[in-house]
C-alpha positions, -999 to +999 in steps of 0.1 A: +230-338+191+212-340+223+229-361+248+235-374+281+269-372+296+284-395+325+312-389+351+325-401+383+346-384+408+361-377+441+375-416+444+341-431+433+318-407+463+302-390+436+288-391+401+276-368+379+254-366+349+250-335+324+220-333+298+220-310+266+186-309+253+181-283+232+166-296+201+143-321+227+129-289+243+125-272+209+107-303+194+082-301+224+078-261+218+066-271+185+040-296+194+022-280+220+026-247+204+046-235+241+044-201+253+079-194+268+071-198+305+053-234+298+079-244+278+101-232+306+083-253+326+080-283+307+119-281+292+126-283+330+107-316+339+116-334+306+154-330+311+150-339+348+131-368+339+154-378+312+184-378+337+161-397+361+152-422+333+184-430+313+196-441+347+173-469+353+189-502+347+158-524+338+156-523+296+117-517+292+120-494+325+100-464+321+098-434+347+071-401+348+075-373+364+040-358+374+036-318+390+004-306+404+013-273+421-021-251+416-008-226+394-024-217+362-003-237+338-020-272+355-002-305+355+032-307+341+035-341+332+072-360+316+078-393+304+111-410+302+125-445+288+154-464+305+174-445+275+165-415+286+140-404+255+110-386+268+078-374+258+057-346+279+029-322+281+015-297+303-026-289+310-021-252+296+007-247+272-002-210+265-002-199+299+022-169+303+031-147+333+053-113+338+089-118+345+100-120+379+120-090+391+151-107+381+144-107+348+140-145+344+109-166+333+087-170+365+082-205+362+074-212+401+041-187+394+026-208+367+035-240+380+027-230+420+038-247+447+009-256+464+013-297+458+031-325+454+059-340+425+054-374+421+080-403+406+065-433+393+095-454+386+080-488+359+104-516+358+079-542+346+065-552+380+025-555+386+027-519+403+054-494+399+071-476+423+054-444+436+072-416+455+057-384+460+071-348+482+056-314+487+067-291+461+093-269+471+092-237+446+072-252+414+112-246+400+111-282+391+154-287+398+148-280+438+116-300+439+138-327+423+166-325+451+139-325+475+123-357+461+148-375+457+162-370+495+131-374+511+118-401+492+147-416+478+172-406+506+199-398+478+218-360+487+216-344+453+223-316+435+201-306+404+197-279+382+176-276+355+176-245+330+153-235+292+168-204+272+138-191+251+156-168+222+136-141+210+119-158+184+104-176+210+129-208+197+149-224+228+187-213+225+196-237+251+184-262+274+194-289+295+212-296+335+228-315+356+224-336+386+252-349+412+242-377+432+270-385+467+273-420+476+276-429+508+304-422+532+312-390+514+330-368+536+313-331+549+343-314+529+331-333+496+296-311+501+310-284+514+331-281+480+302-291+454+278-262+472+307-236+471+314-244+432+274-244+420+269-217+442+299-193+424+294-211+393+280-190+358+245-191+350+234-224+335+220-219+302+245-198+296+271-221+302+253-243+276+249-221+247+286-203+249+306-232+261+286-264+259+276-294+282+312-308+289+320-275+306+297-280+338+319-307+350+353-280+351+323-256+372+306-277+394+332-302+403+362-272+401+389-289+422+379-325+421+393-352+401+368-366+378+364-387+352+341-391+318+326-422+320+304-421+287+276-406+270+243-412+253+215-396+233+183-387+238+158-371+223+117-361+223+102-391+211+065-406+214+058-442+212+020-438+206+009-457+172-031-466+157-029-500+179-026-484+211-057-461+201-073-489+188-069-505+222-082-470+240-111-470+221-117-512+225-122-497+261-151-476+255-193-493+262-202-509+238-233-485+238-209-457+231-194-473+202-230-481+189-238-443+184-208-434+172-212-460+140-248-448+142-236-409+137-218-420+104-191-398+109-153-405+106-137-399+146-105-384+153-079-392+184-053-367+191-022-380+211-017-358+239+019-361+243+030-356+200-006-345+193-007-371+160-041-378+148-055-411+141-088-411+119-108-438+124-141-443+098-174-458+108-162-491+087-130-491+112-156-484+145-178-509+133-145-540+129-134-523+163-169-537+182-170-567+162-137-581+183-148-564+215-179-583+208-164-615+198-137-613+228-168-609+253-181-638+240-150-657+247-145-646+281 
């Protein structure tokens, strides 16, 4: 089950939160038909962005996560609730490059890091909350630490990781971020960079020993306690209403022709890619209440 785990440590200065999210990642692979650097890619942002989202305290809270580096894969876009389920896609989901010379997906070339990562945090205000910092890498866990001391002014720790098997199926996926509170001491740090920087590999932590097991590495020597946990999972909240509001939106001219073409339409969500078929008899009801709503306003 994929889940979100909670800790807090070193007297209250720091807590910590660890994502497993293989079957999420997997779920995505199949929609978008991934290649294994996109899903790389996009496995990356949705875990970050559920981490970022289950922590939200408002209940209809929602938080996106939107990368626009210049590289060939395009915008890498994740959705998160205030639970922490997310939704995502990215503008080319076949794009594939070379390994880099160690060996490990080069997601920083498809992504590029000519751009910005940009939070929008929802909490059911008129306008939500926009943040936005230069990319760092296009690695999507140091653009995250980045964001979210720049714009945030939070020192973090995030790190983000997608194992692609060789069946192109994801072995594991998932992270963790540690956020310091403040008046954490300089030896606090000092420790939590010494122990992620000696610590094993991440995805391989999380396919041999599980989630629970990058609390003993990254906060080796620290008293800490597990506070909770949660699942999350890939899930879309698109349905036929929300189209039928969408295509409400459209001229009226534009809706005209289409009824004129007699031809049954069909919308694609971009973020599960279900389809909604609407027929000319639909189109034509559709105009009648944009019609009759003009009237009343």
């Amino acid at each position: 089950m994929d889940q979100i785990i909670h800790a807090t440590g070193a007297g209250g200065f720091l807590k910590m939160s660890v994502i497993s999210a293989r079957d999420t990642v997997e779920r995505a692979r199949q929609i978008h038909d991934l290649s294994p650097t996109a899903c790389a890619a996009l496995g990356r942002t949705l875990c970050g962005a559920s981490l970022l989202g289950e922590s939200m305290k408002e209940e209809n809270a929602a938080l996106t996560i939107r990368i626009q580096g210049g590289g060939p894969i395009g915008t890498v876009l994740a959705v998160s609730d205030s639970q922490g389920y997310v939704r995502g896609m990215v503008g080319d989901p076949h794009v594939d490059l070379p390994l880099r010379a160690d060996g490990k997906l080069n997601v920083g070339g498809a992504v590029g890091r000519d751009g910005l990562l940009t939070v929008l945090r929802d909490i059911g205000l008129k306008e939500p909350y926009v943040g936005s910092t230069e990319l760092v890498s296009g690695e999507i866990a140091e653009d995250l630490t980045a964001y979210l001391l720049e714009s945030e002014q939070v020192p973090s720790a995030c790190a983000l990781g997608v194992l692609v098997d060789t069946d192109r199926s994801i072995k594991a996926a998932g992270g963790f971020l540690v956020q310091l509170m403040p008046g954490a001491e300089e030896s606090l740090i000092n420790t939590l960079e010494e122990n992620i920087f000696l610590m094993d590999q991440l995805t391989t932590v999380l396919s041999e020993d599980g989630a629970e097991a990058l609390f003993g590495q990254v906060l080796k020597g620290l008293e800490y306690h597990i506070v909770g946990s949660s699942p999350v999972g890939y899930r879309c909240d698109c349905s036929r209403e929300r189209v039928e509001e969408a295509i409400s939106c459209i001229d009226r001219s534009e809706l005209e022709e289409m009824i004129a073409e007699d031809k049954e339409i069909s919308v694609s969500c971009q973020f599960c890619d279900r389809r909604y078929a609407f027929t000319p008899v639909d189109l034509k009801a559709l105009l009648e209440r944009k019609m009759a709503g003009s009237e009343k306003d």
